[in-house]
Residue, then its C-alpha position, 0 to 999 in steps of 0.5 A: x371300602x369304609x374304615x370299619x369295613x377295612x378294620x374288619x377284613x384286617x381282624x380276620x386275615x389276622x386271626x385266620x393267619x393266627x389261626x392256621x399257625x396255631x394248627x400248624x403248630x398243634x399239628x406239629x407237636x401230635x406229630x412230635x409225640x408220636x415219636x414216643x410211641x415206638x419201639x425201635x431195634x436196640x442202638x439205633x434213632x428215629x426222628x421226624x422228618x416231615x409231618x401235617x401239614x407239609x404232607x398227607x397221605x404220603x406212600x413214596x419219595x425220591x431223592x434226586x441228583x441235585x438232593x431235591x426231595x419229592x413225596x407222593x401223595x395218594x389221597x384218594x384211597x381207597x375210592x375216589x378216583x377223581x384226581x386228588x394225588x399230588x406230588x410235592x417237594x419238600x425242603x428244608x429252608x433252615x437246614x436242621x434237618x427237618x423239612x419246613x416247606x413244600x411246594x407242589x410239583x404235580x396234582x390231579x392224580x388219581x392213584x399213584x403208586x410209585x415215582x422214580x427220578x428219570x432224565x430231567x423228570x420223574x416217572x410216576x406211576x398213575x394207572x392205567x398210565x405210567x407217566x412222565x412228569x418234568x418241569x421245563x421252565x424252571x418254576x418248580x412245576x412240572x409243565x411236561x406230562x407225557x405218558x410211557x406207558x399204559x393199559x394197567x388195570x384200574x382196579x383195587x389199589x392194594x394190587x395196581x402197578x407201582x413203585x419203579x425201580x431202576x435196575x442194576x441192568x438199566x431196566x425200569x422194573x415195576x411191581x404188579x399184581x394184577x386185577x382183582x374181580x371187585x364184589x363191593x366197589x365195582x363201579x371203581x374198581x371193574x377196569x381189566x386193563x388193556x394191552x400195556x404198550x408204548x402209545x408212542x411208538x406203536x410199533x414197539x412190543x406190547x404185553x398181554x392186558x394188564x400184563x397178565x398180572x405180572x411185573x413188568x420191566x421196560x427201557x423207555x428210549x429204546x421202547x424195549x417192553x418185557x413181562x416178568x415171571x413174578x408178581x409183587x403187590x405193593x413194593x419190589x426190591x434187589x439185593x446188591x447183585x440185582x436178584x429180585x425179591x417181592x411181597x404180597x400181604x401174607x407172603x412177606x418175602x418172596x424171590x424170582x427165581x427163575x426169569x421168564x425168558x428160560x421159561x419161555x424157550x420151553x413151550x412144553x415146561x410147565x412150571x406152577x409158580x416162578x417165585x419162591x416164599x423164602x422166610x424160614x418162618x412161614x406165610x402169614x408169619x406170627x407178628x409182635x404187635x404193641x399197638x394200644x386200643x388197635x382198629x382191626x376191622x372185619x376180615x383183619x387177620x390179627x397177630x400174623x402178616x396181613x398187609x405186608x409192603x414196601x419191601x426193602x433190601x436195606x443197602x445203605x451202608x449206614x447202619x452196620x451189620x444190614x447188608x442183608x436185611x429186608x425190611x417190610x411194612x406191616x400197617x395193619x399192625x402198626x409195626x416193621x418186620x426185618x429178615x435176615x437173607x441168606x443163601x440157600x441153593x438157587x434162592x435163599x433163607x429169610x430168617x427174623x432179625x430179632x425173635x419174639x419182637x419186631x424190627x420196629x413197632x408202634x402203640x399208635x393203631x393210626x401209624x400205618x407204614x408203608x414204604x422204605x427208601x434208602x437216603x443219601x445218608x445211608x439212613x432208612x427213611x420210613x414212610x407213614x400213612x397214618x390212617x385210622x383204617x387202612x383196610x379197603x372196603x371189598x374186605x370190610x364190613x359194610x357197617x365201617x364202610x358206611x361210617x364215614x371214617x375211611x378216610x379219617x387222617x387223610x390231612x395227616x402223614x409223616x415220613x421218619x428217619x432211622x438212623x444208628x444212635x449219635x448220627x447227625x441230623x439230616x444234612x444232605x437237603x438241597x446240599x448235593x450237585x452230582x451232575x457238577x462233580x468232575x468225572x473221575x469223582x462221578x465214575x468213584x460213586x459207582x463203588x460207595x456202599x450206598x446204593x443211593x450213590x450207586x444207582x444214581x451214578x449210574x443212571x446219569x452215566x448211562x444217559x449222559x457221556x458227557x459226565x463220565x467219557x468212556x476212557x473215564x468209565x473204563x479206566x475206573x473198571x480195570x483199576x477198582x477193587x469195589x466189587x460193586x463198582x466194578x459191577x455197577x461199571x460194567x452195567x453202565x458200560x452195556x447201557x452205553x453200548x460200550x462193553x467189552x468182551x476183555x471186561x466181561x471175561x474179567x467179570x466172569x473170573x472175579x472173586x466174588x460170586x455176585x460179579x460172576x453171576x452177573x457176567x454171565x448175564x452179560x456174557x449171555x447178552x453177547x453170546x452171538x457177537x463173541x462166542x468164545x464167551x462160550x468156552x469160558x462159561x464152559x470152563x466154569x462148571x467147577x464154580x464153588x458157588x451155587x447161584x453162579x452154577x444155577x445162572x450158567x446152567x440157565x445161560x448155556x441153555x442158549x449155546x447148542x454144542x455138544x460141550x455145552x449140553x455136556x456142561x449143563x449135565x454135569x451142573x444137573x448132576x450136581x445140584x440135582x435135589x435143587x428144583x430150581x436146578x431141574x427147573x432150569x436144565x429142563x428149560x435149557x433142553x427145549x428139543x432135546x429132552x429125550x436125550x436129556x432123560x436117556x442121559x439121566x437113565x445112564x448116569x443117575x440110576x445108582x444114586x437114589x434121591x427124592x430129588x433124583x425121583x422127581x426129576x425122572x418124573x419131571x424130565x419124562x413129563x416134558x417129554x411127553x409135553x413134546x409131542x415127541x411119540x417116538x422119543x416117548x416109545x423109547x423110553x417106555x420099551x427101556x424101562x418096561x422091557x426085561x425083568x423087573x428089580x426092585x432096586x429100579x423100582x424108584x426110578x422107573x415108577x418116576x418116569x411112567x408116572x411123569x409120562x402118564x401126567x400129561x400123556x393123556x393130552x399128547x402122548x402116545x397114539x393107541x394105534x401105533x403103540x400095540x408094543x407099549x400096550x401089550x408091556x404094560x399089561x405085563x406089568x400086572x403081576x404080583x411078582x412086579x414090584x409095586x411101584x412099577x406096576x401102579x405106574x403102569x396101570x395108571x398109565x395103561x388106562x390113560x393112554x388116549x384112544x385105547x379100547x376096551x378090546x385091546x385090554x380084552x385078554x387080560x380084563x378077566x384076569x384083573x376082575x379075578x384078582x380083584x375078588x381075591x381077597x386073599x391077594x394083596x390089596x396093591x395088586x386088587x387095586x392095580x387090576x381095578x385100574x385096569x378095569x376101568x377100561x372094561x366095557x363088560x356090564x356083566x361086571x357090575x354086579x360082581x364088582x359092587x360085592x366090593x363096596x362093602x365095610x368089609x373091604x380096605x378103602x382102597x379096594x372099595x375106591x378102586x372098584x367104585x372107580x370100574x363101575x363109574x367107568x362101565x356104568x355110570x348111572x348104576x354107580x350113583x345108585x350104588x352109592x346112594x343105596x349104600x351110602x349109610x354104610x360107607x366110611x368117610x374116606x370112601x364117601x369123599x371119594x364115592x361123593x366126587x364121582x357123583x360131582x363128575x357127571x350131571x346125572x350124578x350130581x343129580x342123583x345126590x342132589x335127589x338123595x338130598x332132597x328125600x333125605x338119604x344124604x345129608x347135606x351136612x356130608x357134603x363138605x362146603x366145597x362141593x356144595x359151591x361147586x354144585x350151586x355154581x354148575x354149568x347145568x342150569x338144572x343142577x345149579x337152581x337145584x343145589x341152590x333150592x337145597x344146599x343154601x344157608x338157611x332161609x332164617x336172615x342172617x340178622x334173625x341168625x346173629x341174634x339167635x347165636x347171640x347169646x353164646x358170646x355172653x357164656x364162657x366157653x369150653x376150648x377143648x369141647x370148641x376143638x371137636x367142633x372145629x375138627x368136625x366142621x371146620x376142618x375140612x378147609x381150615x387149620x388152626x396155627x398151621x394144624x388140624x385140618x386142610x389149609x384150603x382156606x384161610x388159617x384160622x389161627x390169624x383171627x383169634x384177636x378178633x372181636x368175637x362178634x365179628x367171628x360170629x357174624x362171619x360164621x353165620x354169613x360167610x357171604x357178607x365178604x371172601x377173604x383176598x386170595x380165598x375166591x373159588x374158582x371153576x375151571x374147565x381145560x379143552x378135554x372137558x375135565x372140571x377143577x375148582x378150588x383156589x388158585x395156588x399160583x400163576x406163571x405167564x404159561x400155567x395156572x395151579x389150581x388147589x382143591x379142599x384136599x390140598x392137591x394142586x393141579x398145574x394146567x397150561x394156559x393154552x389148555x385152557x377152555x374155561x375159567x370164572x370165579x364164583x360169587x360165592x363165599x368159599x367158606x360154609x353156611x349154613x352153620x345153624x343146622x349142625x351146632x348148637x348155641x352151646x357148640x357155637x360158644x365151645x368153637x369161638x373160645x377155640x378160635x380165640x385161644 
């Protein structure tokens, strides 16, 4: 190389290194600034901590043992799945409480979600796999990746596995959702996952695929695997006493009530979601955005919850008065809510840390946060994103998703440290050595008011005795007067396999409740090796505390003696207006419901409730689940036998409804029931009080296998009492249930006098439903023939039968087409029904006739154009919503049915996206709005939304707001439908001035 050549190369390493430092330092000063953007809680601080360069895109950190601080990096959100996620440790080489440098631990990840300190190593999660990484030589790189677990789906990373946490039960819980069916990205995103298991151990349990969408906890040395109840999407959290608590974008704070192992020792409970939203402020929660100039995209829900995550019980113990405050992350709108918890029952009460203004909030539209940790210090450590959108493309416009912004900040991010005012900087950097203290110093931390302290401790007792020998440990437990430290000791004591049953029987005396709760937990474990554990969970029934009631009831369902099931009905008895309570005494009472129920019949009768109520119905439900026909018989001779009073008509109407809920699945056997049979039929009298004698028919005509012949000397009187106009309308309807039954066509005719505008809408249903029933094809012609006439409560309900049978779809379909309906009449629902049928026929038809109009979406937007440049008229816009609109939708919780979206979350957006969304609905469905078809082993269709999931059920919830609960085993079929949920086609039924009326009412 020549002298000149030398010179040259010289001058640009020197202006290249002159260069970087000057983006380094501008990099460092926006980072700065943004410091000025926010508005914080009144008297606390927040600083910056680490920003670009030294990080990017970060979504979580951890704090070891030794104060070593890593970040994980999630660069390839939202699409690239090509390994760009990388691990960094940051440290803080000049001590002044900011982090200076950053040295790569681990990289070609490609979507992590969540690290954890575990062993020598962290857990990281990366699905399909949950890894673990460790660095072996010493060269600040981890060289050791092994994977634990795996067969999570890749799918949508707003709802892949993520954040693991280190339970106070020395379990590793992880949050998750689940797969979700991509519509846009479905080359990255179609993965379902596999069965989750240990592929070290192949002997070890494993999980359904994809664990079902549920969470997931699991101990990695004793291969111990285990599906949770509840799900969560991005974040998971405990409260000081190990109660878990989750979030999922509108549902910011929600609670498992309920483990899955007490559901699953009752096969025949049916219980539609084990979780419980717990804000006393509603899903979709009204926020308090300050943002300048925000990037909302297409389906953005402006001014509510949207995008909830990170959800943190804040423990640190730093910042007084927080012991029980939740923090969640909001990074749609650029903001952190707090909720203050507090008992309620078996579960809890979230209400807002401050009214009318958030925890913390930014006018910067780039800050995105999207986790919390709580620091050695006690401070809470906020984790920023910092991206321009946030939003992933399967819910975006295809005009963003083109733009090439999605992944504008992706060099940036920042972590922050909040902190009460005066609170020195950050010190504890690379400053800590656990590990080095001396025993009795270690077992001490198990009572700081830290939990960072806490959990560490007692991670690294359980896995290493050397730190704290046993004497130590039990020593520290009989002596504290820390109720955590005494409960973070007892914990670490099972981990090891060293507990006593003298210590858990102290526990389960504590003053405080929480340690109560726990040792009853623990005692559960231990039932078989010391059972005289059982006579002091006996003894506790007295407990002032509601949650440590709810547990014991949950545990003696595991001791079958006769003082236990005395015990768990006198908790019943107690806290029976308490769902959660009936939830928990029913999964208790496997085997034994009957006598669950004949208990209840002898002591809760004179105590009228609602909860009382649904708990007939909810116990003789799971009765009948059983099987048990005998036991069934029984008690229908008991509460159908004798006269009839009104005074137990509240009770007895509870109980033939629970029965006849399910009774059409594994009742009672036609054949073997005559008895039953003939003292239902009694029920059918004006002098039966009419909640008996609804139930009873209901019941009567549901019974599997009954005939027309068995009904045969009673039909005639039920169709006299059905033409008696001067009978009361209860007792006409009740006999047109029984004729439901008939297989007389002779009835037909003088049946449809009876649909007629002359008749109480119960009276036309009812006699709508007998003529379905003897002659389907003569009632879709009577509908059709009278529809002009039908009110549109009749109409709803004379519409759903034709949607019941393929005849009958199409015979509207044929009306339809020769313009004796409307289609306008058929709500938006139905028409998705009807365009996705399993009959071909139907299907082509209903989409030949019922889509959106021809005319392009585009040609349509153009059309409507024009009513975004005139001022609208909101009280004129509020019919329009009511006619068109209401039938899916509610605005702010009112004015409609809320099987869709609330309407009340877009009133910021940008009236051209509200415009092109009404006219072409399909473009994109709502996350959580997708209609689902599904068809259980008896041939019965339900279609609407699913409303909740457990391990054992799913709930369906239809336009009307009724939610039905199937069992997964009853399950034959279930797809979700490629078409939008929300209705097309708009063009046909508003004007260009309506249409202006309508978006100024949903921007009011």
């Amino acid at each position: 190389m020549t002298f000149k050549q030398t010179f040259v190369f010289s001058l640009v390493v020197v202006l290249s290194s002159c260069a970087s430092q000057r983006d380094k330092e501008e990099a460092e000063q926006l980072a700065k600034e943004a410091l000025t953007s926010f508005e914080l809680y009144e008297g606390l601080q927040i600083e910056l901590i680490a920003s670009e360069p030294l990080v990017a895109d970060p979504v979580a950190m951890e704090v070891d043992e030794l104060g070593r601080t890593y970040v994980l990096e999630m660069h390839g959100y939202p699409l690239d799945l090509s390994g760009s996620g990388v691990i960094k440790q940051l440290l803080d080489t000049d001590a002044d409480g900011q982090f200076d440098e950053a040295v790569v631990f681990a990289d070609g990840l490609k979507l992590p979600t969540g690290l954890m300190r575990w062993k020598s190593g962290l857990i990281v999660v990366d699905v399909p796999d949950v890894l673990y990484l460790e660095d072996t030589n010493g060269d600040g790189k981890a060289d050791k990746r092994e994977v634990v677990l795996t067969g999570f789906a890749v799918t949508n990373p707003q709802h892949i596995a993520n954040t693991p946490v280190y339970g106070l039960d020395n379990w590793i819980y992880l949050a998750h959702q689940g797969m979700v069916t991509p519509k846009v990205s479905v080359k990255e995103f179609s993965d379902e996952g596999s069965e989750v298991h240990f592929p070290a151990n192949d002997s070890a349990p494993k999980l359904p695929i994809d664990a079902n969408g549920r969470n997931v906890r699991f101990m990695p040395d004793s291969f111990q695997l285990e599906m949770l109840s509840g799900e969560s999407q991005y974040g998971q959290t405990f409260d000081a006493w190990g109660r878990h608590f989750g979030t999922s974008n509108a549902d910011h704070l929600f609670t498992e009530v309920i483990p899955a192992r007490y559901l699953a020792r009752n096969p025949n409970l049916v219980v539609a979601d084990a979780m419980e939203n717990i804000p006393d402020h509603g899903s979709a929660a009204e926020v308090f955005p300050i943002t300048q100039n925000p990037a909302h995209q297409l389906l953005t829900d402006v001014g509510v919850i949207t995008s909830s995550c990170g959800v943190t019980w804040y423990q640190g113990g730093l910042i007084k008065g927080f012991e029980n405050v939740t923090f969640v992350a909001e990074p749609v709108h650029n903001l952190v809510h707090a909720d203050r918890v507090t008992a309620k029952g078996a579960s809890f009460n979230a209400s807002r840390l401050v009214e009318n203004k958030e925890f913390l909030a930014s006018t910067d539209g780039w800050f995105r946060p999207v986790q919390f940790y709580v620091g050695p210090d006690g401070a809470l450590y906020m984790i920023d994103y910092y991206r321009h959108i946030v939003e992933h493309p399967e819910w975006m416009s295809e005009e963003v998703n083109n733009s090439g912004a999605l992944y504008n900040g992706s060099n940036q991010g920042r972590i922050y440290r909040i902190s009460p005012k005066g609170i020195a900087p950050m010190s504890w950097a690379d400053e800590i050595d656990i590990p080095g203290m001396s025993p009795d110093e270690i077992v001490a931390l198990l009572g700081s008011d830290n939990i960072w302290w806490r959990r560490n401790a007692q991670r690294l007792i359980v896995a290493n005795e050397a730190l704290a020998p046993n004497d130590v440990l039990i020593d520290y437990v009989a002596s504290t007067e820390s109720a955590v430290g005494f409960l973070h000791g007892l914990w670490a004591l099972e981990g090891r396999g060293q507990l006593t049953d003298e210590l858990i029987e102290r526990g389960l005396k504590h003053q405080a409740a929480g340690v109560r709760e726990n040792a009853i937990r623990l005692a559960e474990i231990h039932l078989t090796a010391w059972p005289t554990l059982a006579t002091t969970l006996i003894g506790m029934s007295g407990d002032d505390d509601a949650r440590v009631r709810f547990q014991l009831l949950c545990t003696l369902g595991f001791v079958d003696t006769k003082e236990a099931t005395e015990t768990r009905n006198k908790l019943l008895r107690q806290d029976i207006n308490d769902l959660w309570v009936q939830v928990a005494a029913l999964s208790a009472s496997y085997g034994k419901e009957s006598e669950l129920l004949s208990e209840a019949m002898r002591t809760l009768t004179d105590t009228p409730s609602e909860g009382t109520a649904m708990f007939f119905s909810n116990c003789a439900a799971v009765v009948a689940l059983s099987g048990d026909k005998a036991a069934t018989s029984k008690i229908l001779g008991k509460v159908l036998s004798g006269n009839q009073m009104e005074r137990d008509a509240w009770w007895k109407s509870a109980v033939l409804n629970g029965i006849e809920k399910v009774v059409r699945r594994s009742g009672l056997e036609a054949g073997s029931a005559k008895a039953e049979i003939k003292l239902l039929k009694d029920q059918l009298s004006a002098g039966t009080p009419a909640e008996i004698r609804t139930a009873s028919m209901k019941l009567l005509t549901h019974l599997p296998g009954i005939e027309a012949s068995d009904l045969a000397d009673v039909q005639e009187k039920a169709l006299q009492l059905a033409l008696n106009d001067g009978a009361s309308p209860g007792l006409r309807t009740d006999a047109l249930l029984l004729l439901t039954k008939s297989d007389n066509g002779a009835y037909v005719e003088r049946l449809s006098t009876l649909v007629s505008a002359q008749e109480p809408d119960a009276v036309q249903e009812g006699a709508i439903n007998a003529i379905v029933a003897i002659n389907s094809e003569a009632a879709s012609q009577l509908i059709v023939k009278r529809w002009g006439s039908l009110t549109p409560g009749v109409r709803d309900h004379a519409m759903g039968h034709l949607l019941n049978s393929e005849s009958g779809s199409h015979s509207l379909l044929d009306a339809v087409e020769a313009g004796s309906i409307d289609q306008a009449t058929i709500a938006w629902p139905r028409k998705v029904r009807l365009m996705n049928s399993y009959t071909d026929g139907v299907r082509e038809k209903a989409r030949r006739l019922l889509a959106a109009s021809n005319e392009a979406p585009g040609e349509l937007v153009k059309k409507y154009q024009q009513a975004l440049d005139v001022k609208g008229d909101q009280v004129a816009g509020a019919a329009v919503f009511k006619a068109n609109c209401a039938v899916c939708h509610q605005k702010g919780g009112e004015g409609g049915s809320s099987f869709g979206p609330d309407l009340g979350t877009i009133r910021n957006r940008d009236a051209s996206f509200i415009l092109a969304d009404i006219i072409n609905p399909n473009r994109s469905i709502a996350d959580g709005f997708e209609t689902w078809e599904l068809e259980n082993k008896s041939g019965e269709q339900i279609t609407g939304v699913i409303a909740s999931e457990t391990a054992s059920s799913l709930s369906i919830k239809d336009a009307a707001g009724n939610v039905t609960t199937v069992n997964r085993n009853e399950i034959s079929s279930l797809k979700a439908s490629d078409i939008s949920a929300m209705p097309a086609g708009f063009e046909n039924s508003i004007s260009v001035d309506q249409m202006s009326d309508l978006i100024a009412y949903l921007k009011r």
